[in-house]
N, C-alpha and C positions, 0 to 999 in steps of 0.2 A: 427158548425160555417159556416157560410155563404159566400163563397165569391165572390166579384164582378172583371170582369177584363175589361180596359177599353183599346182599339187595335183600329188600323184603317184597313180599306181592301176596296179592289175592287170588284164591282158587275160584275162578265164574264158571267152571261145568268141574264135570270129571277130569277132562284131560286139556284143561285151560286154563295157565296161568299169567296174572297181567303184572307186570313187574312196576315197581313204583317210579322207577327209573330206567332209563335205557342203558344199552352196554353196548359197547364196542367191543364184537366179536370177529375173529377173523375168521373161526370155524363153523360150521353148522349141527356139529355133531358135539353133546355137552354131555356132561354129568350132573344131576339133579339129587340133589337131599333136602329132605323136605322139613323143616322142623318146627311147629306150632310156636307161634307166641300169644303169649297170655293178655289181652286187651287187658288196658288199662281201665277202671273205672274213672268215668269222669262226671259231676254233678252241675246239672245247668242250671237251679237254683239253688241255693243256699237254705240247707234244713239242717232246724235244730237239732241236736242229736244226733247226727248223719255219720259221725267216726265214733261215736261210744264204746263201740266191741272194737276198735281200730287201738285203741291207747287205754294203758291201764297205770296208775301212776302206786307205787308201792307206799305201806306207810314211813320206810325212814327218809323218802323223800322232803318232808318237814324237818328231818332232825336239822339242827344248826351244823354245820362243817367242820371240822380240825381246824382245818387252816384259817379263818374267821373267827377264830373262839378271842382269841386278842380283840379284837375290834368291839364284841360286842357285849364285854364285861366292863 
């Protein structure tokens, strides 16, 4: 049976990668595909403005609802 294990890791040289976890392998001989993931931004203090171009809010956003129209006549 074949199996596949799917990890993420860091590249520390050219031809060195550190896996964020260990595997149990029985072989020594793998198959490697490399595929970039996109770091998350993350903010260690809280600034104003900091998501503005992140969210944009349309104007019928205010209209009142269909379904609500009962309620608030």
């Amino acid at each position: 049976m074949i199996s596949a294990y799917v990890t993420t890791g860091k590249i520390l040289e050219n031809q060195i990668i550190q896996l964020d976890e260990p595997l149990n392998l029985t072989s020594t001989k793998i198959r490697v595909t490399i595929e970039p993931i996109e770091e998350v931004k993350t903010m260690d203090k809280r600034i104003f403005g900091y998501a503005k171009d992140w969210l944009t809010v349309k104007p019928e956003f205010y209209e009142p609802l269909e379904d609500f129209k009962e309620y608030m006549e």
